[in-house]
Each structure stands twice: as C-alpha cells, then as structure tokens.
C-alpha positions as CSV (number, residue, x, y, z in Angstrom):
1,X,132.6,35.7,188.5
2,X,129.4,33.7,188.5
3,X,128.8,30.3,186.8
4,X,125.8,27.7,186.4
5,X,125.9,24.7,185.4
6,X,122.7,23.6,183.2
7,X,122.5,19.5,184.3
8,X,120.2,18.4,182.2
9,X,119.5,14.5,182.5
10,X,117.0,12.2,180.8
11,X,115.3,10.7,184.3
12,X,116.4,11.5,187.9
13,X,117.8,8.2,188.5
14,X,120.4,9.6,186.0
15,X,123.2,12.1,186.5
16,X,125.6,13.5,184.4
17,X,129.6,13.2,185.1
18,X,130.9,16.1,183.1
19,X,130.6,18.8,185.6
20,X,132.0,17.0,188.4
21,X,134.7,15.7,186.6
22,X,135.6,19.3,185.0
23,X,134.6,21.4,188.2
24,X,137.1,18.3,190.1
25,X,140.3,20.4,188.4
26,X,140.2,23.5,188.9
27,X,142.3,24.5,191.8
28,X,141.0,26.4,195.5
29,X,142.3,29.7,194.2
30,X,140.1,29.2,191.3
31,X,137.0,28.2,193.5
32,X,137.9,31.2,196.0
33,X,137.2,33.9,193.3
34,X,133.9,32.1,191.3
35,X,130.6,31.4,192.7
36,X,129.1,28.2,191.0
37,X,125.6,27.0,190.8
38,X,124.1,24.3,189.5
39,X,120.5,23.3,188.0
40,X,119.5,20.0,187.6
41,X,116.5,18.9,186.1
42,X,115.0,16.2,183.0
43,X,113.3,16.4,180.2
44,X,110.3,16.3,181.9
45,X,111.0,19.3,183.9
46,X,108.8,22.5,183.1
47,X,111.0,24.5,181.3
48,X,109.7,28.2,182.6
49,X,110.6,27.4,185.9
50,X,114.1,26.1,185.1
51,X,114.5,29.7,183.1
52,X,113.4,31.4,186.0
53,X,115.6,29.7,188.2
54,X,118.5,30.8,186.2
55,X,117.7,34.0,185.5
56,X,117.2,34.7,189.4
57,X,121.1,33.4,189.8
58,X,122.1,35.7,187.0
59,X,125.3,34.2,185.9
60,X,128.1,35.9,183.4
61,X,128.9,32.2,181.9
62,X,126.5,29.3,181.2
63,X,127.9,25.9,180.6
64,X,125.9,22.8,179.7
65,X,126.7,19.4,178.0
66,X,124.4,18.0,174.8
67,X,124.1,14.8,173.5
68,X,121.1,13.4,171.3
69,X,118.6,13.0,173.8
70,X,118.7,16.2,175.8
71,X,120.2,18.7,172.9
72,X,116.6,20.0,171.9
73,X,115.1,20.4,175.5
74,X,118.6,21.8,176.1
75,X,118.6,24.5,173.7
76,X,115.1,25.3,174.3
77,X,115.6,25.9,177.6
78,X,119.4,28.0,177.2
79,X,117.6,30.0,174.3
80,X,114.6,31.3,177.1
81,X,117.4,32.3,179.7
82,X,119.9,34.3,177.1
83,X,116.6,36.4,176.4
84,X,116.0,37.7,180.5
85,X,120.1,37.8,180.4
86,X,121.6,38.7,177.1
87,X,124.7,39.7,178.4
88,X,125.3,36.1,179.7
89,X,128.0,33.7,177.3
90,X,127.0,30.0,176.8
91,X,129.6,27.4,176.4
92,X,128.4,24.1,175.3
93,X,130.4,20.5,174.9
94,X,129.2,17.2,174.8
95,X,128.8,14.3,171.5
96,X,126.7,16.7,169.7
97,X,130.0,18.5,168.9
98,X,132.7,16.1,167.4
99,X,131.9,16.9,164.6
100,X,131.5,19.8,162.4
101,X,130.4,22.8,164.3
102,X,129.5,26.0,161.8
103,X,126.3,25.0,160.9
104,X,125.5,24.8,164.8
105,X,126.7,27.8,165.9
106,X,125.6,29.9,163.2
107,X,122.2,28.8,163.6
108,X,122.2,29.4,167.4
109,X,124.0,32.6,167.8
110,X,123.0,32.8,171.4
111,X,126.0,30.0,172.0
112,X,129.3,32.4,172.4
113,X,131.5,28.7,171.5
114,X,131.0,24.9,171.2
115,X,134.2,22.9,172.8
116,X,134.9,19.3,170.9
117,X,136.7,16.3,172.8
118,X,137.8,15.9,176.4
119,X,137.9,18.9,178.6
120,X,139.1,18.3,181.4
121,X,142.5,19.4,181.4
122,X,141.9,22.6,179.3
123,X,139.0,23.5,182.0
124,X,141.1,24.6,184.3
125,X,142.8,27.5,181.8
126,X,139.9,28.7,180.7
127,X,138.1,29.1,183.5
128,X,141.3,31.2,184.5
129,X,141.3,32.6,181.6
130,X,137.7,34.1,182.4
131,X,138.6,35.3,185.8
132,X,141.6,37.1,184.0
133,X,138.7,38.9,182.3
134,X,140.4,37.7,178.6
135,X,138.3,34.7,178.2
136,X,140.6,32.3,175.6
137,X,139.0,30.4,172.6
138,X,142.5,29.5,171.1
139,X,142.4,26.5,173.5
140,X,142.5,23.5,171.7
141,X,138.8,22.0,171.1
142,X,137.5,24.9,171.2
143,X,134.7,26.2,167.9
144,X,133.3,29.7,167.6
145,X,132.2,32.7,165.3
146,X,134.6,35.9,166.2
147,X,133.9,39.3,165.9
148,X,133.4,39.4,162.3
149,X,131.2,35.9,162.5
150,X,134.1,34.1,160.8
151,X,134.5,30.7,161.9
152,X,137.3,29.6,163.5
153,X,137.5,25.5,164.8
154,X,140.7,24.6,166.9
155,X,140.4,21.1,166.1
156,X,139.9,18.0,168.8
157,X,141.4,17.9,172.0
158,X,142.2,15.2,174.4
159,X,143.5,13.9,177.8
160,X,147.1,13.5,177.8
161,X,147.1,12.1,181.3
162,X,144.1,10.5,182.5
163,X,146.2,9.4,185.5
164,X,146.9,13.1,186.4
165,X,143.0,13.5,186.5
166,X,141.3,14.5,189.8
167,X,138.5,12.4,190.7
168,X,135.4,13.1,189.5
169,X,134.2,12.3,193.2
170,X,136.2,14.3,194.9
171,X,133.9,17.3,193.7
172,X,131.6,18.7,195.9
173,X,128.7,18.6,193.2
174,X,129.4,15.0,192.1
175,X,125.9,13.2,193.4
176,X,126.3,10.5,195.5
177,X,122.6,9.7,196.2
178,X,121.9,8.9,192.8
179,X,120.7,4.9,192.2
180,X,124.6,4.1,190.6
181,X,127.2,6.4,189.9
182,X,129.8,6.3,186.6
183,X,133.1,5.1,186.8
184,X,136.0,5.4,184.4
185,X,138.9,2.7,184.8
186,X,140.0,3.5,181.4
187,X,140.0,6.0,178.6
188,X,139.5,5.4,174.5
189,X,138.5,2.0,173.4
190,X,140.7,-0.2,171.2
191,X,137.6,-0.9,169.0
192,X,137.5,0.9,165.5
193,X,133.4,0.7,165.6
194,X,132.4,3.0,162.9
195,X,129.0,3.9,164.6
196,X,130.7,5.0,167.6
197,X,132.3,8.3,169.0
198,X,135.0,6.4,170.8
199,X,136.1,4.2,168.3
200,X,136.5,6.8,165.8
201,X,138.0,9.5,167.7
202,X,140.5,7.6,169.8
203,X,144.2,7.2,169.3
204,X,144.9,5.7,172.2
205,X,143.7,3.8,175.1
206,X,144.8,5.1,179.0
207,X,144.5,2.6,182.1
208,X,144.2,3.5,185.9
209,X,146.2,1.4,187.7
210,X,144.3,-1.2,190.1
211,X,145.4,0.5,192.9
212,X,144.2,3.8,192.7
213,X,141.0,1.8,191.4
214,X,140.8,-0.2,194.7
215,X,141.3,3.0,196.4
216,X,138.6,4.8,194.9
217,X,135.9,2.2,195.2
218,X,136.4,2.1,199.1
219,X,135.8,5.9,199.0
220,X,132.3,5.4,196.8
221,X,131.6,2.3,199.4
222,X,131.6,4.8,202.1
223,X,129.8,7.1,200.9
224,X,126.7,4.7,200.4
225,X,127.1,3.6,196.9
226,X,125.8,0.4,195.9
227,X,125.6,0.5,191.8
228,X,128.8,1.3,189.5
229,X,128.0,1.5,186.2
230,X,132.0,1.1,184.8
231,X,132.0,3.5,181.8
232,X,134.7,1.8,179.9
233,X,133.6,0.9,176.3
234,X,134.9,-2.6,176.0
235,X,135.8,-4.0,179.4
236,X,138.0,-6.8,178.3
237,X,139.5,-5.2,175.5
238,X,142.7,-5.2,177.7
239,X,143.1,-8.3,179.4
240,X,145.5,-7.8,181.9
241,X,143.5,-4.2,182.9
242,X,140.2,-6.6,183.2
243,X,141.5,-9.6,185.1
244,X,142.7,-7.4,187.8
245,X,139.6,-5.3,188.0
246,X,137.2,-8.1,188.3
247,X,139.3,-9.5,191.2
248,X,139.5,-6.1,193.3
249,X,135.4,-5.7,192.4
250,X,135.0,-9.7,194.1
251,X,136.3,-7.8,197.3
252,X,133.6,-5.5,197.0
253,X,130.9,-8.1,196.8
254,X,129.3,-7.1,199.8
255,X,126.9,-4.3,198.8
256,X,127.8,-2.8,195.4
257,X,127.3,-4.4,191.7
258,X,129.3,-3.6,189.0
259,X,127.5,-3.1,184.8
260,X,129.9,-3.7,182.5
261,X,130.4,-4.2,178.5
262,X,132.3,-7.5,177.4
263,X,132.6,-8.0,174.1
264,X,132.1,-11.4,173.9
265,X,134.2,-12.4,171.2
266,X,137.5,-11.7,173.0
267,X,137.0,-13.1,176.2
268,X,140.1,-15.4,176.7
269,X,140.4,-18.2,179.0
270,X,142.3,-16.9,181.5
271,X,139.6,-14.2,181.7
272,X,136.9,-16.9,181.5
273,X,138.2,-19.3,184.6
274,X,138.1,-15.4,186.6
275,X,134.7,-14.9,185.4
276,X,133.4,-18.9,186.9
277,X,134.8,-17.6,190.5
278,X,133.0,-14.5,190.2
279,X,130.5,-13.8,193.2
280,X,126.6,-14.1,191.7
281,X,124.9,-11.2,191.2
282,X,128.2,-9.2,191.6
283,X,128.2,-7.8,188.0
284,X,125.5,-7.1,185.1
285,X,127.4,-7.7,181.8
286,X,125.9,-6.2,178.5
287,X,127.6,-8.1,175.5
288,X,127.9,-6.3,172.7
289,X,127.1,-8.4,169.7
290,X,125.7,-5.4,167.1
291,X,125.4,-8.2,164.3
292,X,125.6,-11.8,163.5
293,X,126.6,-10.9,160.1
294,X,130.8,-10.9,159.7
295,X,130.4,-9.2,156.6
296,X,128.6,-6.4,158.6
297,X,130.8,-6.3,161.4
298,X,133.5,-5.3,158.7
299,X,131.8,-2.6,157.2
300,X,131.0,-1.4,160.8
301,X,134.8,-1.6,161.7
302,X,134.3,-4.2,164.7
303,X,136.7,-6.2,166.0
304,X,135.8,-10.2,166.1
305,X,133.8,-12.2,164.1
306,X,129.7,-13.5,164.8
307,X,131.0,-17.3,165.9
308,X,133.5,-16.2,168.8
309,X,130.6,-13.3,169.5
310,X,127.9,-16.2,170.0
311,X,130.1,-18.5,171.4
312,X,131.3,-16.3,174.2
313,X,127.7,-15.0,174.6
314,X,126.8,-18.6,175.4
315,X,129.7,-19.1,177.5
316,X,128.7,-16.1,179.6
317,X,124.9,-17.1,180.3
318,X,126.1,-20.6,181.3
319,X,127.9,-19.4,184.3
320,X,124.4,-18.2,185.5
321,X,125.9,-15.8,187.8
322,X,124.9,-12.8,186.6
323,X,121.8,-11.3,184.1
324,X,123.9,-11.0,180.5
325,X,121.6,-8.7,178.1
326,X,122.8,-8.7,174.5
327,X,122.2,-6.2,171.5
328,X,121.8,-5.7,168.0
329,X,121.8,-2.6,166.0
330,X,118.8,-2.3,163.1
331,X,120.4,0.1,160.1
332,X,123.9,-1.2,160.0
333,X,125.5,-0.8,156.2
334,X,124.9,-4.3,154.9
335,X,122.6,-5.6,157.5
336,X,119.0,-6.6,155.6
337,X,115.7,-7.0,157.9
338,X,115.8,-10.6,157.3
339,X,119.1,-11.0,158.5
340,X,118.0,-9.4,161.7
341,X,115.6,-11.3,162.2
342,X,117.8,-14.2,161.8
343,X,120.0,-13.0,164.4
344,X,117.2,-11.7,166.7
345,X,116.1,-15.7,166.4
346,X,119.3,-16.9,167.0
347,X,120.2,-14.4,170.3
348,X,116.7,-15.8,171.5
349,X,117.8,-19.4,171.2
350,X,120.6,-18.5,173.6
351,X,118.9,-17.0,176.5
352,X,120.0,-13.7,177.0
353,X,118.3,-12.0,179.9
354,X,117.4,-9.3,177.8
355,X,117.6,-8.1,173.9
356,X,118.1,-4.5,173.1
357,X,117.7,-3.8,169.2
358,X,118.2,-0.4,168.6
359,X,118.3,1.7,165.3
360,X,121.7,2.9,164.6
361,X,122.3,6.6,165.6
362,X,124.5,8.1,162.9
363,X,126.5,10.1,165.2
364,X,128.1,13.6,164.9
365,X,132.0,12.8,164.9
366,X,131.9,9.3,164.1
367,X,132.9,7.6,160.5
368,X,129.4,6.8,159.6
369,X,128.6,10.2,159.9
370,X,131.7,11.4,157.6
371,X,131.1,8.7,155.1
372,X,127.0,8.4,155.5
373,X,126.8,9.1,151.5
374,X,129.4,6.4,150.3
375,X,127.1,4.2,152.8
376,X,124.0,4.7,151.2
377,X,123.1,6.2,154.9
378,X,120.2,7.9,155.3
379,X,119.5,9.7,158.6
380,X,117.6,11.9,160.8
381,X,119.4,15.2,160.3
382,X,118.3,16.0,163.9
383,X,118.9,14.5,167.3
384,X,118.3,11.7,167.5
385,X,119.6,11.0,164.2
386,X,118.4,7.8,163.8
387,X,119.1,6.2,160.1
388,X,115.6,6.5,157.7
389,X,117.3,4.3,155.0
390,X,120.4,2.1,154.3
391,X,121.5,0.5,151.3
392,X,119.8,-3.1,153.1
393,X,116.6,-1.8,154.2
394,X,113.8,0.2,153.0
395,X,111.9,3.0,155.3
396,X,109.3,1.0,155.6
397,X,111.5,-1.8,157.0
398,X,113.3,0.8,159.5
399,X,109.6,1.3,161.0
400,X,109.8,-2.5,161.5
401,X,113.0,-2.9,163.1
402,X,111.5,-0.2,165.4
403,X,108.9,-2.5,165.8
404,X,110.2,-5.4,166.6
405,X,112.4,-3.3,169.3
406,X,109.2,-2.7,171.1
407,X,108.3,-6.3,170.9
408,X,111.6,-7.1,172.1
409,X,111.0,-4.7,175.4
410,X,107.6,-6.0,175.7
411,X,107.9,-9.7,175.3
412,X,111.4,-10.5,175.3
413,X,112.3,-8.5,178.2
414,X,109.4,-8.7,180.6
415,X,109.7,-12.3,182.5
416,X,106.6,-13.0,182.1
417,X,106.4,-13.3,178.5
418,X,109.9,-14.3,178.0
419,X,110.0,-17.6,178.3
420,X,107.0,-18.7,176.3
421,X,108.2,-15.6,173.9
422,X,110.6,-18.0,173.2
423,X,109.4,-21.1,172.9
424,X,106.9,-19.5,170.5
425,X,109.9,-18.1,168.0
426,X,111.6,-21.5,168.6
427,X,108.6,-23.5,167.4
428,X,107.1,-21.8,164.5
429,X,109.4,-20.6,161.6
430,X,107.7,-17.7,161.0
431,X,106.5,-16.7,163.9
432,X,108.3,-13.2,164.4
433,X,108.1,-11.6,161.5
434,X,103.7,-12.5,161.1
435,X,104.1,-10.6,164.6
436,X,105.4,-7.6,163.5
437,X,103.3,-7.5,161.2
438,X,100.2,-8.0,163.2
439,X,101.0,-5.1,165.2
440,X,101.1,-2.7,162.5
441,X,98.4,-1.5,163.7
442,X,98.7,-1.4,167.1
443,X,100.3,1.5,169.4
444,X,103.0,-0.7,171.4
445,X,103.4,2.2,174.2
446,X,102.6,1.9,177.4
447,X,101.7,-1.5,177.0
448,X,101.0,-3.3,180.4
449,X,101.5,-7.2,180.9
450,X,98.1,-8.0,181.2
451,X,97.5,-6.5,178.3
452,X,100.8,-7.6,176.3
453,X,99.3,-10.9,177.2
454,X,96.1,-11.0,175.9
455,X,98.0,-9.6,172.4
456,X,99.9,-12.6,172.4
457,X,97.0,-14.9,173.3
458,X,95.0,-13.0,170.5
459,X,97.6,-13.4,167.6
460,X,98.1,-16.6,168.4
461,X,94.8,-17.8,168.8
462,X,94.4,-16.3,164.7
463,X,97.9,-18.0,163.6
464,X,99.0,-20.8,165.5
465,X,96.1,-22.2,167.6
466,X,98.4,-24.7,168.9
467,X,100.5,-22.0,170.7
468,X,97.9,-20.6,172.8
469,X,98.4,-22.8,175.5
470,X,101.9,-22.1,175.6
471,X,100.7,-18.4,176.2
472,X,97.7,-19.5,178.9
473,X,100.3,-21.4,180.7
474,X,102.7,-17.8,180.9
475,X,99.6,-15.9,181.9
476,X,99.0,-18.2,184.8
477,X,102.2,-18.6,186.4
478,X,102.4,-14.6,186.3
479,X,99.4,-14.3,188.6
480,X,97.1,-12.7,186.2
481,X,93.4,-13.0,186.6
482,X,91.9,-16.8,185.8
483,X,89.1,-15.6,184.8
484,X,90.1,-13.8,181.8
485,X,90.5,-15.6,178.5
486,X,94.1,-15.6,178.2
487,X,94.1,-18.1,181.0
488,X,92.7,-20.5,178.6
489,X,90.6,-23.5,179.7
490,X,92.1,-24.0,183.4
491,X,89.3,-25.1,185.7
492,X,89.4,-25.6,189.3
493,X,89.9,-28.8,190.8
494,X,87.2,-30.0,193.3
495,X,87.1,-33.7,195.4
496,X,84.2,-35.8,194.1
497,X,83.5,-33.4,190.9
498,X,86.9,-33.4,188.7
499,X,87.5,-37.2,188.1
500,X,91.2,-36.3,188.2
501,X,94.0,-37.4,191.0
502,X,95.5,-34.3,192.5
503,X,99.3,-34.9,192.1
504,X,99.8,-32.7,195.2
505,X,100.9,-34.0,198.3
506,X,99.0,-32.7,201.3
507,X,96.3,-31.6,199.9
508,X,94.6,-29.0,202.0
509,X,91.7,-26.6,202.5
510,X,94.6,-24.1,202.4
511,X,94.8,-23.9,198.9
512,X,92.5,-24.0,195.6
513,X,93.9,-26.2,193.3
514,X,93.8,-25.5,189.0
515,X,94.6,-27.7,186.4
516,X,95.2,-27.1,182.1
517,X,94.4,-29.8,179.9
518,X,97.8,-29.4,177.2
519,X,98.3,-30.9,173.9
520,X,101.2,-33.2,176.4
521,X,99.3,-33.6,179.2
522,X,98.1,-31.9,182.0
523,X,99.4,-29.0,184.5
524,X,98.6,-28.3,187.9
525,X,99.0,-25.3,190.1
526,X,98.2,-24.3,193.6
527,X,97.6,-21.3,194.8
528,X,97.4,-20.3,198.4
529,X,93.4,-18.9,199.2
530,X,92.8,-15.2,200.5
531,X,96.1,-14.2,198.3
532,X,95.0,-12.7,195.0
533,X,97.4,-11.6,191.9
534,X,99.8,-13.8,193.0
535,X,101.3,-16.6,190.8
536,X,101.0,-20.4,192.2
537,X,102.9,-21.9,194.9
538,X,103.7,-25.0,193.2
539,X,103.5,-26.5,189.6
540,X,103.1,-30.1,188.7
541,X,103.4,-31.1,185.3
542,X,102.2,-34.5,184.2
C-alpha cells in the first residue's frame, strides 16, 4: 500500500509535527507492508510541480493536515492531484476540522473523510485497517459522506495516554535540521479561553514526567538541535510541572533555547525566585496578556485578571534575562478600539520586547465559533476567519486595529524605532491614534527602516515638531545615512570651526565626530572613518 504525506508549511524554517508524531506509532509490521512518501513544500511553492510530484509517486491514500493558513493552498493543490489520480482517497485532519464538518466535505467531494481531535492513537488502526483492505471510518473522530452521501460524524477523539505516546522524534521523517523543532511536555491546557481550540476542547490536562523530559532533550541535543519551541499552551499553568522543567532546561544551557508561553498572571513566587536563577538568554517567554480589560477577559473565558497580568508582565522584563514579547487580541467581545489603545499604551510603558496585536481568529471548534451570533461576532467565513465586526467595534475600526498591528511590527518591534516609538506614545496623549490615522493612506508592507524612519520623521515633523528630534536622534544611532533629513540638524564637529568642546576623550583623526543641538542640550557621537552604515562608537549626552 502506498502513502504520501502532503507537508505543507507556511515558510521552510517551519515544519509540521503531525506526521512524525502519527507515523511515530505505527508498529515495524505496519512499516514492512506500506511504502510512505512525503512532500514538503510552502505556500510559496509552485503548485504544478508539487502535483506532479505526486502524481509521479501514485499513492492509494493521501493524508495532509489544514489549519487557517495553509487550508486554501492545501486544497488547491490536493484538488490538482485527485484529477491525474482519481482513484486516490484523501484523508484530512488538522484545526480546520473541530468543528462541524458537512458543509466541508460536501463541498469538496474529492476528500474520502475529515478526522477531528488527536490522532495519534487511532492512527495506528486505521492504517491497519487499510492494509486489511477494509479501511474503517467508525473510528472515533472520524467525519465522512457514505455511499448514499449521508453524513455520518463520529464525534471528537482524544489521547487517553499521552505517556504511552512514541516520540515524535523517534520517526524517521521527523526534521531535525529545521531552525527549532516542537516539543510537547504536556497535553490540554487548564485555560477555558473561548477563542482557543484547546481551551474549549480539553477535558483534561496530561503531564510527561521530568524524566522522560530530560531524557528526550539529551536525544534532540545530539542530534544538533539548538531551538525548542515547548508547545504547551500555558507553561505555568501547573506549577509543580513548570518548576521542574525550567530546572532540567538550566542544564541544557549550553547550546539550546527554550520559547515558552507564561501567563503572567499566575506566576507564583516559588516559580518567580526559579525564574531570577534562570541562565540569560536561555528561554524566550511570550506572555499572554490578550486584554487589559477584566470584563473582557470574562467574556473570553480567561483565567486571571489585567492587574496580576501587568504585574507579572513587569516582573518578568525586570529580570532582563530573557526577550519577553506580549500580546493583545483586536476583536475580542467587549473590547472597544479605544480600550486597545489604552492597553497597547500601557504594554508600551512596560517594555516588552515586542507587541503582537492580532485580530481574533474565530476558530472552527472553539466557543466563539459556536456562540459567534449571541456575540455579536462577525467573521471571515473563510480561512483565516478573521472577525469583520464585534458588538465593540465597527469594520472600519477592525481595518484599524489591523493597522496599528503593522505599526506595532514596524515601530514597536524593530529596535531601531522602538525606543523613541516609545518615548513618542509616552509623551504626547494622542500620539497613536493621529498615527493610525495618518497612515490611512499609506501601504505599511514591506516597509524598510530607512523608510519607516523617514514616516516617523514626516508625521512628526506635521504634528508634534517637538518630537522630531526624538526621531533624528533614533535615525542616527541606527547608522542610517546623515545626510538624509531624518538625521535632523547634526553637523560635524571640526577643531577651530565649531566653537564647541568635544566631550570625547582622546580625540583623534580616527574618527569624525557629530553633534545635535536638542531642546535639553546637546549630543555627541563618534563614528570610526572608512566604516559606513554603521551606528556611532560612542554617545555623549550633555
């Protein structure tokens, strides 16, 4: 029996885990009498040439995991290969299919069934199943059309024993060259977050022990890998399970990093005096804050409130061991675009390394999905189902949010802008939201720094005059050109001609020397000659 494996991923640097971690169980008698094949590509893959691919292995059974960024290219590309092989059956799982499932597969009749919640320990008996020639759609999870195109849906089907589970790892198609690999250290979340899959499918929450965690991680060491993203929804939502894992990754500090998610509203002291003795640059930490609005967080079915959220957020970026990037989800039930950017302001004020603010996806399976109407939710009916309206904001306010999403990857989230980004919404009240809408106009892709720059300099060179220096100063400590007018009125400093004191010691013909003239004073920079696009050596601020 012949199998592929359609691996579609949204960039290289990504790799899926659901083949690896299926193809992991089956056992050698299974592998003895199948051949499997696997294609890999991205959405920016030419699609002929993955069908031809395909239709060149000519498979009997097609298998292929879809979630909201790759289900279109996906299907596109499935569609193409059942027409050079009709004879082949497609079996699809993934997100895009905890929910309800008709409406899918009788729209797409090439897909023979759609499977809904955790395969792995069905996989095996199917797959046997197949090789039995009686392939068997009464296993639970599974969704099809019979014979007579009647429906028939077999519910939602979960691990029992995530303990029993073969590592993903220990398949010979699990990719070890990637730049980070995935790593489950527990299953479920004990969140009830009504905008996620996990927190509305879950009924329980399963924990490796450390051990067989320690065990695994010296395998991935030796194999080369250096970046584990840990896959487990809210790290610290079992304190016990994350105390010990953070001590078994210290041992590890030598080579590999660690990305978790801490919800920073739970972190208890124990956990925090763990945390202080944590190597730097050992872990990433995304904290999920999703609002600063407790009557929000409610309505979104999160556990903690916004002042243990913030507070732990702050708690986390003083350690300065680690990059901490926070988020906030535009389109919440309840959550207005002021309030937004009330709580954008406020994240900014603490420092996070990065802000994501994303539109909420109204995800198949989840409750915002089932109770979208109730909500006043307005979405996308196609991936990526991205809400359009809520009962709090107005279209025209969702094209905003978007907006000021950009601006966040743009400003907030490039260094060089950062910091004055900052200052700049510290300073003037209203300084975000005349932003956004100053760049209603504007196309806010592929925007380079130089260019994100000279925006900034621009807008506030209209608005707020007296934040332009702020702006020059950024633009000159990134090592963009002087010469340009972003860099404001700097002018080089020459003996005999300036009628200023150089406040560098050891002045040589090594350097050229630069000064601003500030609203506060005056600030100096060297920069080494013959080195060009290169930010200053040394600033003096006086």
């Amino acid at each position: 029996m012949r199998f592929l494996w359609l691996d579609i991923n949204s960039s290289y640097s990504h790799s899926s885990l659901a083949f690896p971690a299926l193809e992991a169980q089956l056992s050698d008698n299974q592998r003895e009498r199948s051949c499997w094949n696997i294609i890999s590509a991205t959405l920016k893959s030419d699609k002929n040439v993955i069908t031809s691919e395909a239709a060149s292995l000519k498979p009997d059974f097609i298998f292929s995991t879809l979630w909201l960024f790759n289900s279109d290219y996906s299907l596109s590309v499935l569609k193409r290969i059942k027409s050079l092989l009709p004879h082949v059956s497609i079996i699809l799982g993934g997100p895009e299919f905890l929910g309800e499932n008709r409406r899918f597969l009788e729209t797409n009749t090439e897909v023979s069934a759609v499977f809904r919640g955790e395969a792995e320990e069905m996989f095996p008996h199917f797959i046997q199943s197949i090789l039995d020639n009686n392939p068997d759609f009464s296993i639970p999870g599974f969704c099809y059309l019979n014979n007579k195109s009647e429906y028939k849906d077999n519910g939602h089907s979960s691990v029992g024993d995530f303990l029993s589970l073969v590592p993903a790892e220990y398949s010979v198609f699990f990719r070890f060259d990637k730049p980070f690999i995935q790593f489950e250290t527990s299953r479920g979340c004990f969140n009830t977050c009504a905008f996620c899959v996990s927190g509305s499918n879950c009924s329980r929450v399963q924990f490796l022990p450390p051990e067989i965690i320690r065990q695994r991680l010296i395998f991935l060491k030796s194999k080369g890998v250096k970046d584990v993203r840990i896959l487990d929804r809210t790290f610290n939502g079992n304190e016990k399970h994350a105390k010990a894992l953070l001590k078994i990754f210290s041992d590890f500090s030598a080579g590999m990093k660690f990305h978790l998610e801490i919800h920073p509203a739970i972190i208890k002291e124990e956990l925090r005096e763990i945390l202080k003795s944590m190597p730097a640059d050992l872990l990433h930490v995304e904290a999920g804050i999703q609002s600063l609005d407790d009557t929000v967080l409610i309505k979104s079915g999160r556990a903690g409130n916004s002042y243990n959220s913030m507070e732990g957020l702050k708690f986390l970026l003083s350690l300065k061991l680690f990059e901490v990037h926070a988020d906030l989800i535009a389109g919440l039930p309840g959550y207005s675009f002021n309030r937004l950017l009330e709580d954008y302001i406020n994240l900014a004020g603490t420092a996070p390394d990065e802000i994501q603010t994303e539109l909420l996806k109204v995800l198949p399976g989840t409750e915002f999905r089932r109770n979208a109407s109730e909500l006043g939710l307005k979405y996308s009916p196609v991936p990526p189902y991205e809400v359009l309206q809520t009962d709090c904001m107005t279209p025209q306010e969702m094209i905003m949010a978007i907006r000021l999403s950009r601006i966040s990857d743009i400003w907030y989230n490039d260094k060089r802008w950062q910091g004055a980004f900052r200052i700049l919404i510290a300073k003037y009240e209203n300084f975000l939201s005349r932003f956004i809408d100053y760049l209603s106009d504007v196309s806010l892709s592929l925007i380079k720094p130089e260019r994100a720059g000279s925006i900034l300099f621009d807008f506030c060179s209209c608005f707020f005059p007296d934040g332009k220096e702020i702006v020059s100063h950024a633009w000159i400590v990134s090592g963009l050109a002087l010469n340009k007018k972003p860099a404001g009125n700097i002018r080089k400093w020459e003996i005999g001609f300036s009628g200023l004191i150089n406040p560098f010691d050891n002045i040589t013909d090594e350097y050229s020397y630069y000064y601003l003239e500030v609203s506060s004073g005056i600030i100096w920079y060297s920069f080494r000659k013959g080195l060009k696009n290169l930010p200053p050596e040394n600033t003096i601020i006086k």
